[in-house]
C-alpha positions in Angstrom: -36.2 -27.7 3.3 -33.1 -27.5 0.9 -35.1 -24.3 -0.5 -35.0 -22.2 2.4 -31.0 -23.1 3.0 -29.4 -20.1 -0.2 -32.5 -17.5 0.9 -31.8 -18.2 4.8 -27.4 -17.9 4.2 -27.9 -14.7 1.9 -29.7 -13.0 4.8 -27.5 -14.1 7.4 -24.9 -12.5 5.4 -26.3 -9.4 5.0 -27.3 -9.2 8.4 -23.8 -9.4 9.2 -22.5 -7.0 7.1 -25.1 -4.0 8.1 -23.6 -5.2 11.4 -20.0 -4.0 10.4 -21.0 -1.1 8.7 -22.6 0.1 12.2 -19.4 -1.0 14.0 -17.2 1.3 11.7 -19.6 4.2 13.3 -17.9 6.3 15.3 -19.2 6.3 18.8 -19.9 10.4 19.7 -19.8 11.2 23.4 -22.6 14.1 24.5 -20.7 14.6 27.0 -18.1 17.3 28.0 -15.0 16.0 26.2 -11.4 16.9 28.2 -8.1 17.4 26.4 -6.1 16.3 29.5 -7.9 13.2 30.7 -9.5 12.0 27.3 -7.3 13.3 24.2 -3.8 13.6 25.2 -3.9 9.9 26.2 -5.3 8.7 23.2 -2.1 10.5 21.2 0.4 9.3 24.0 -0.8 5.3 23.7 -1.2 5.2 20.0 0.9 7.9 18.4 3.8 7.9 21.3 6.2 5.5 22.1 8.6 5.6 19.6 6.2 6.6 17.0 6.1 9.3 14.6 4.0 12.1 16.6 5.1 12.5 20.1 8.3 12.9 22.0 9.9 16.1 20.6 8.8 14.2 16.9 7.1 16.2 14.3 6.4 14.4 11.2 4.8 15.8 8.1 4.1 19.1 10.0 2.2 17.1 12.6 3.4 16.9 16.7 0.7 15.6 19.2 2.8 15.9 22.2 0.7 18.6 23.9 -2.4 20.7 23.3 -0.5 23.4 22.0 1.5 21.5 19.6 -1.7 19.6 18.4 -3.6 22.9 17.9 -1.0 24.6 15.9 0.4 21.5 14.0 0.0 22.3 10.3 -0.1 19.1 8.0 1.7 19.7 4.9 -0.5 17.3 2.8 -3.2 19.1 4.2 -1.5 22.4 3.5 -3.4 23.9 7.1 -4.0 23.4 10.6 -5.4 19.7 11.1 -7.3 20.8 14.1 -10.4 23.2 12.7 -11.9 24.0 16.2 -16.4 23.3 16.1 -15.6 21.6 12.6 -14.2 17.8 13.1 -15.3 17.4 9.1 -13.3 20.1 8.3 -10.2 18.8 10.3 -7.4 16.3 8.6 -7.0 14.8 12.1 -10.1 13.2 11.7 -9.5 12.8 8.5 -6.8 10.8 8.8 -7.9 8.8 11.6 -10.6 7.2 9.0 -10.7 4.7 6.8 -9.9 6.3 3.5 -8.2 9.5 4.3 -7.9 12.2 1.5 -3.7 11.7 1.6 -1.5 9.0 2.6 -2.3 6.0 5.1 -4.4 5.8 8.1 -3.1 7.1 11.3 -1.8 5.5 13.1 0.4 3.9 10.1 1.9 0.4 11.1 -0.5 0.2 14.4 -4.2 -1.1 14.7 -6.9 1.9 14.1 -8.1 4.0 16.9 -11.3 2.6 18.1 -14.8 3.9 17.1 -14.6 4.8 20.8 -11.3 6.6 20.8 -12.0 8.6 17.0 -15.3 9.5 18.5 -13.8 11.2 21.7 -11.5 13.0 19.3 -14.6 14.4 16.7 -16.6 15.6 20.2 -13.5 17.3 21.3 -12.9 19.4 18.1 -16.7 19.8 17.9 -16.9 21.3 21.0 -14.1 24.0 20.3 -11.1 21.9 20.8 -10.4 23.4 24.0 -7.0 23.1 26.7 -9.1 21.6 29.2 
């Protein structure tokens, strides 16, 4: 019995980490995505308040108050828009919503991560053409 104790732990183990790898998945909505009822929240409860990207606050280029000042907010470590509409790979938003973003921290810095929920509403919305719906 002792024998089947190491094998029987080591795949527990890497059951449990395929597990995590799935969770850091971002979940992708099919459906119609809203800027108004399903983006602009997300900004106001995680990048507002106080914080560096909302209310009149534009840090490093970036301002998430409104659509417009989302869609024409120009990172400067990105050196370009960080909204690329039908291109969420192409887009430093998404960018730096993940876990290893090409400059700087994770967004939001100094708060918990967006969920795989919340960055995957995000990615749908740029994928469908980022529009001011």
């Amino acid at each position: 019995m002792k024998n089947y104790i190491l094998p029987i732990s080591a795949f527990l183990f890497l059951m449990s980490c395929v597990n995590n790898v799935e969770d850091q998945v971002p979940e992708i909505p099919d459906d119609p995505i809203s800027y108004a009822t399903d983006i602009q929240p997300i900004f106001n409860s995680n990048c507002g308040g106080g914080f560096c990207h909302t209310n009149g606050d534009n840090v490093n280029g970036v301002n998430l108050d409104s659509f417009q000042s989302t869609i024409n907010s120009e990172g400067t470590s990105y050196g370009g828009l960080i909204v690329v509409p039908n291109n969420a790979d192409n887009s430093p938003l998404v960018d730096k919503l993940g876990e290893n973003p090409e400059f700087g921290n994770r967004m939001p810095q100094g708060r918990s991560a967006l969920s795989n929920s919340e960055i995957g509403k995000i990615i749908a919305w740029i994928n469908q053409g980022a529009q001011n719906n």
